[in-house]
Every structure is written in C-alpha cells, then in structure tokens.
C-alpha positions as CSV (number, residue, x, y, z in Angstrom):
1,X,-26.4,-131.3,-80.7
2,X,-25.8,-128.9,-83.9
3,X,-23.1,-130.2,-85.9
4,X,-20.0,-128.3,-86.7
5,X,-21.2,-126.8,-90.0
6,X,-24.4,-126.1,-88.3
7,X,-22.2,-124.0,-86.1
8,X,-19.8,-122.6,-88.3
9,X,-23.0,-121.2,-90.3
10,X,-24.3,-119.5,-87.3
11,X,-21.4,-118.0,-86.5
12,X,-19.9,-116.8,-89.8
13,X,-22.7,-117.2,-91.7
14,X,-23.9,-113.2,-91.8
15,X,-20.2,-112.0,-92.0
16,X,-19.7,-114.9,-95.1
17,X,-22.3,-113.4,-96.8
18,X,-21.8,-109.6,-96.9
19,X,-18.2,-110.2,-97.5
20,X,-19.0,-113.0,-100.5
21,X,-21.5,-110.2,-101.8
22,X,-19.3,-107.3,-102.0
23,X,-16.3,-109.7,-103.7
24,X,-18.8,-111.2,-106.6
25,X,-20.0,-107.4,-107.0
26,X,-16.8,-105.8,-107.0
27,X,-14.2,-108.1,-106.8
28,X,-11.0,-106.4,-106.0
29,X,-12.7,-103.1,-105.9
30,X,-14.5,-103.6,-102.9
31,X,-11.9,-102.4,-100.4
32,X,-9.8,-99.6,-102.1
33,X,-8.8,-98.4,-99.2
34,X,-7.3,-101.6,-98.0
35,X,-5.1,-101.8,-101.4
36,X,-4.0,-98.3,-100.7
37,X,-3.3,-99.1,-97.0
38,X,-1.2,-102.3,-97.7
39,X,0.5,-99.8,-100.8
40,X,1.4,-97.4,-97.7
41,X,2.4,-99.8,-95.3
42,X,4.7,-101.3,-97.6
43,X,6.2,-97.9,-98.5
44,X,6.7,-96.7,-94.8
45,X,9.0,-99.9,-94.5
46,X,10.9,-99.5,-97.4
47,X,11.7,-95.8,-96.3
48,X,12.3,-96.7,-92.6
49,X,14.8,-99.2,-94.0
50,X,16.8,-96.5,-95.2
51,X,19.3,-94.4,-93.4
52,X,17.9,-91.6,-95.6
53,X,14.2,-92.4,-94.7
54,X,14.0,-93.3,-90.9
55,X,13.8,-90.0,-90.1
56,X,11.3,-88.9,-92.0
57,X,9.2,-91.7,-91.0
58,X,9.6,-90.9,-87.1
59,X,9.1,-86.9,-87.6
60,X,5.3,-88.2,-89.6
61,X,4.0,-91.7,-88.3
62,X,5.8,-92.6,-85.0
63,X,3.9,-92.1,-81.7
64,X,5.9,-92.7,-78.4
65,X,4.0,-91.3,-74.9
66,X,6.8,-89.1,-74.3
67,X,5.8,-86.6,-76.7
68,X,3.7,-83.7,-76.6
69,X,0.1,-85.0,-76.9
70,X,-0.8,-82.1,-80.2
71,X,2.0,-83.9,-81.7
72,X,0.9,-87.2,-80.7
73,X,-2.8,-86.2,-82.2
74,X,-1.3,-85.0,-85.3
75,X,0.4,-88.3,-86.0
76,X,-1.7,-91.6,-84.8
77,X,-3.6,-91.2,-88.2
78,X,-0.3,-92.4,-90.3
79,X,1.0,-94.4,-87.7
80,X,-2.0,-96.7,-88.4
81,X,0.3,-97.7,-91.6
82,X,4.0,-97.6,-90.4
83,X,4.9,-101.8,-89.0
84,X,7.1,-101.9,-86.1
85,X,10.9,-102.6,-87.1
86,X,11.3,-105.7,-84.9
87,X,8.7,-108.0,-86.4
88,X,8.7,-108.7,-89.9
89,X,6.3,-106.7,-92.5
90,X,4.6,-109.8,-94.3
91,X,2.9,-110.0,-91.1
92,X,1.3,-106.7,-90.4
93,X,0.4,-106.9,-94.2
94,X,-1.3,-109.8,-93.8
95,X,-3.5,-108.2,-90.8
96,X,-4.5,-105.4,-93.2
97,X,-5.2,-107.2,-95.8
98,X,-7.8,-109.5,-94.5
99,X,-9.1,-107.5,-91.3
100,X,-9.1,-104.1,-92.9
101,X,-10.5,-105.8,-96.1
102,X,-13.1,-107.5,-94.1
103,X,-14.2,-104.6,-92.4
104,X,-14.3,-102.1,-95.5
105,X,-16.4,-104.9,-97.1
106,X,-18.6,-104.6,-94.0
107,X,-18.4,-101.0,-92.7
108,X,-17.2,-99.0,-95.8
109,X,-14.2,-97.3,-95.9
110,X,-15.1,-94.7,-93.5
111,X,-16.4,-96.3,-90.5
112,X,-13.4,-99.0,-91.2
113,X,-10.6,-95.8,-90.4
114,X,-13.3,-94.4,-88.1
115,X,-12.8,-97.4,-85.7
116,X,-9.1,-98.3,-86.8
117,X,-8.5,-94.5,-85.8
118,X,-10.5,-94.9,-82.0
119,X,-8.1,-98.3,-81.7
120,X,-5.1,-96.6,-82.2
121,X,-6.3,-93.2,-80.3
122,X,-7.1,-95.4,-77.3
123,X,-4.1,-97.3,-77.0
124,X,-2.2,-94.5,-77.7
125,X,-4.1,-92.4,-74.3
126,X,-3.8,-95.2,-72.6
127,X,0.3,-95.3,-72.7
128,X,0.4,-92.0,-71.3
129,X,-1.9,-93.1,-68.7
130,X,-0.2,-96.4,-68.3
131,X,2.9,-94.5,-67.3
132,X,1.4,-92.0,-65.0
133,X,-0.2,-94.6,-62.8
134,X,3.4,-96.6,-62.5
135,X,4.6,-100.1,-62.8
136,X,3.4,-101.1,-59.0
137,X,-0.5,-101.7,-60.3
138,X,-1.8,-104.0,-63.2
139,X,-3.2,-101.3,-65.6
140,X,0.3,-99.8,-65.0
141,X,3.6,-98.8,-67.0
142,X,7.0,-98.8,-66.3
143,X,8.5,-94.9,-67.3
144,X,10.8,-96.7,-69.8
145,X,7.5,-97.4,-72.0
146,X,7.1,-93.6,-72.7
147,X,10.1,-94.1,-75.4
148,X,8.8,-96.5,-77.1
149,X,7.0,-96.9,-80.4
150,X,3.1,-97.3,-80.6
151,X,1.7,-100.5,-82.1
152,X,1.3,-99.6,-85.6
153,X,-1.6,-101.5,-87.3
154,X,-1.9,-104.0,-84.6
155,X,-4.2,-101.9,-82.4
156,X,-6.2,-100.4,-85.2
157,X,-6.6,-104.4,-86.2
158,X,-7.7,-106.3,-83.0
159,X,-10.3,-103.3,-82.7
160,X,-11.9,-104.2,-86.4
161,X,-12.0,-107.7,-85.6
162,X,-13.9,-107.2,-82.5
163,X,-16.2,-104.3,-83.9
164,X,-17.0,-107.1,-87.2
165,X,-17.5,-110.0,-85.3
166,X,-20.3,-107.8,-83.6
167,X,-21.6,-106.1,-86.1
168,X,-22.3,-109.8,-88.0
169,X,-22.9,-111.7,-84.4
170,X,-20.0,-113.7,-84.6
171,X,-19.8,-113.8,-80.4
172,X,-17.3,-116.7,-80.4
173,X,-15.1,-115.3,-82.4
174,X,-15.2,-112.2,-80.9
175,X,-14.5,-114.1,-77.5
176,X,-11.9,-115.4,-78.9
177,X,-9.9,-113.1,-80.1
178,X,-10.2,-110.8,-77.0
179,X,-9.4,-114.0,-74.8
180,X,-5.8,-114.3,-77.1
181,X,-5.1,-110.7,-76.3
182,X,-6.1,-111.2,-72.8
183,X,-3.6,-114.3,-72.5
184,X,-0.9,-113.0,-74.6
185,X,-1.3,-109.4,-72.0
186,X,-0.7,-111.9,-69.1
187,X,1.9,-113.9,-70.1
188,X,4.1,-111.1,-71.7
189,X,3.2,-107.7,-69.9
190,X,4.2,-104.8,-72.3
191,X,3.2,-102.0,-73.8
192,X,1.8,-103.5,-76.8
193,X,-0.2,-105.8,-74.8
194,X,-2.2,-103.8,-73.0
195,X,-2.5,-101.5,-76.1
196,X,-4.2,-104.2,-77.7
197,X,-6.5,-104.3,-74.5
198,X,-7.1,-100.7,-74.5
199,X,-8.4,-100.7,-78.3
200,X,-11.1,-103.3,-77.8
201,X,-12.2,-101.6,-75.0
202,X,-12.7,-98.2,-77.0
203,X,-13.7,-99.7,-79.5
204,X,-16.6,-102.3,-77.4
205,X,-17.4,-99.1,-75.8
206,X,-18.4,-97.9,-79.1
207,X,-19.9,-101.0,-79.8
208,X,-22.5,-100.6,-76.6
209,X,-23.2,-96.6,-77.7
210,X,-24.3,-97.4,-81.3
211,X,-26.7,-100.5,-79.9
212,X,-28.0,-97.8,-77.0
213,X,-28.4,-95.1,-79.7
214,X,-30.2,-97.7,-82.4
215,X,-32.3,-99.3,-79.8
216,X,-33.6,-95.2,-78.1
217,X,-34.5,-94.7,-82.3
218,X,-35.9,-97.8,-82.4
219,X,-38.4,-97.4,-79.9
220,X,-38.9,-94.1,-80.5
221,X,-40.2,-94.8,-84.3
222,X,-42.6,-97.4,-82.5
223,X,-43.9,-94.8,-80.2
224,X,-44.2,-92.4,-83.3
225,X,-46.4,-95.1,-85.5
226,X,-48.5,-95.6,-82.3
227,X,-49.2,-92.0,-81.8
228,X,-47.5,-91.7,-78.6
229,X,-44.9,-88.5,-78.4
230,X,-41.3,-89.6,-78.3
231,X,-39.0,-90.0,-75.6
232,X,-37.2,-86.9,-75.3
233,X,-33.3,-87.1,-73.6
C-alpha cells in the first residue's frame, strides 16, 4: 500500500511543481491578472456598498435570467468580479486568490478568463434554461430564480478547479470537488447550486474536446513521420 506522501505526490505532485516554478521565477508576478482581479473585486464591493454605487454596479456586472440575453452577454465578463451581497467578501477573495492564481500559474492569464468566462457563460444559459423547463423536474427552476443575481466568481471558480486538477491529473481532487458541489446541489437546491453544476459541465466538456483535438494531432503527426497521409475530418 502507497503511503500517504506517496499519494499526495501523485496527486499534486505535477500541479506542485509548475505552480512552485512560476513563484521562484516570478514570485508575485506570476499571476498579474489575479492581483488585478482581487483589486476589482474588492472595488465592485466597496461601490455596491454605497447608496451612490449600487446602481452603477447592477447597470455593468449584474446578470439575472430575466434580462435580455444581448444584455446578459454584454455583462457576464465583469460579473466574474462583482461578490454576491449576502456572503461576505474575504470569501470570494480568497477563491480568487488561490484558484485564479493557480490557474494563471498553470494556463496563463488567457486560457485562465477563457475558462472562468465558459463557467460563468454556462451557468448563466443554464438559469434561463432552468426556468423554462419549470420547478416540476430536477434540472429545473422555479420563475422566481429569473430575478436573482448570477454567482459572481463562484462559477467561474469551481470551473478552474476542475479544468487544473485535469490539466495536472489530479483525478481525486477533481472528484472531489465536483462530489461537494453535487452534495451541496442536493441538499440546498438553488440557483447557485446548480450553477456551479452547470460550469463544470461546460467547462469538462471543454476538457474532453481539447484531449479529442490533441489526441486526432497526435496521431496524425505519427502518421506524417510514418509516411502515411493524414486523417482528414
């Protein structure tokens, strides 16, 4: 039987060491972005905070299912940043710190708001589709939901630490955190829940496109080496 540090290498041992890599190299750096997204986050609070701000920050980063989907579209990329009023801000700072830190470290800055974007895009799709199909079935929504505020960077991420953990083969983990989402879904059925849902399952769809895509390249450099033509889609 492997022994526990056996284990934990084999799980976080390739994620450790790109992460270890780009801190000794850059130190603080290596995730830019992620200091400028905890820098906006903590703006977007102050300002909702403020009878003179709330506004502003509804009319730029709020997404409910009620509104038009152009509008929607034009404001899930800032409501990535903007933490729900009812839970308190150290939290969803925390989140971005370490998962978007993580995965800029691992990703770049890019594909890290590249995936944090298809999180938030699907869990903001699937509200509107939540409501349409009712409360009366399980992937369903009451038509209450449609008022309420999108997720914020919860959705964007649970989606980076599913699309890390398989980037770097960390399965467990992975299992792990879409078991929590799955139990905390079950036991307290809302919106956000499911959102949650929704964004690993964009995002693991993603996941299973780039391996299909890397492993058609793959073997068609193999057949190119061997002198056999390539397979044409």
């Amino acid at each position: 039987m492997r022994s526990p540090a056996a284990l934990a290498s084999a799980e976080w041992g390739p994620l450790w060491s790109t992460v270890h890599r780009g801190l000794v190299a850059k130190r603080w750096r290596a995730a830019p972005m992620t200091l400028g997204a905890i820098c906006l986050t903590a703006l977007f609070q102050y300002v909702q905070n403020q009878s003179w701000g709330y506004r502003f920050v509804e009319d730029v980063g709020s997404v409910r299912a009620e509104d038009p989907l152009w509008l929607s579209a034009l404001r899930t990329p800032l409501s990535l940043f903007v933490p729900a009023l009812d839970l308190p801000v150290w939290g969803a700072l925390a989140q971005v710190l370490i998962v978007f830190g993580i995965a800029e470290i691992c990703l770049g800055w890019r594909g890290t708001l590249a995936v944090g974007y298809v999180a938030t895009l699907a869990g903001t799709l699937y509200a509107r589709l939540g409501i349409a199909l009712g409360p009366d079935g399980p992937l369903g929504l009451p038509a209450s939901d449609a008022q309420l505020v999108d997720n914020g960077p919860s959705a964007a991420v649970v989606g980076l630490a599913v699309y890390v953990c398989w980037r770097h083969r960390a399965w467990r983990t992975a299992g792990v955190v879409v078991a929590v989402m799955a139990i905390e879904a079950a036991m307290k059925p809302n919106l956000a829940g499911k959102e949650h849902l929704a964004a690993m399952a964009a995002v693991a769809l993603v996941a299973v496109a780039r391996w299909a895509f890397g492993t058609v390249r793959h073997r068609d450099a193999e057949r190119s080496e061997s002198g056999v033509p390539p397979i044409r889609s």
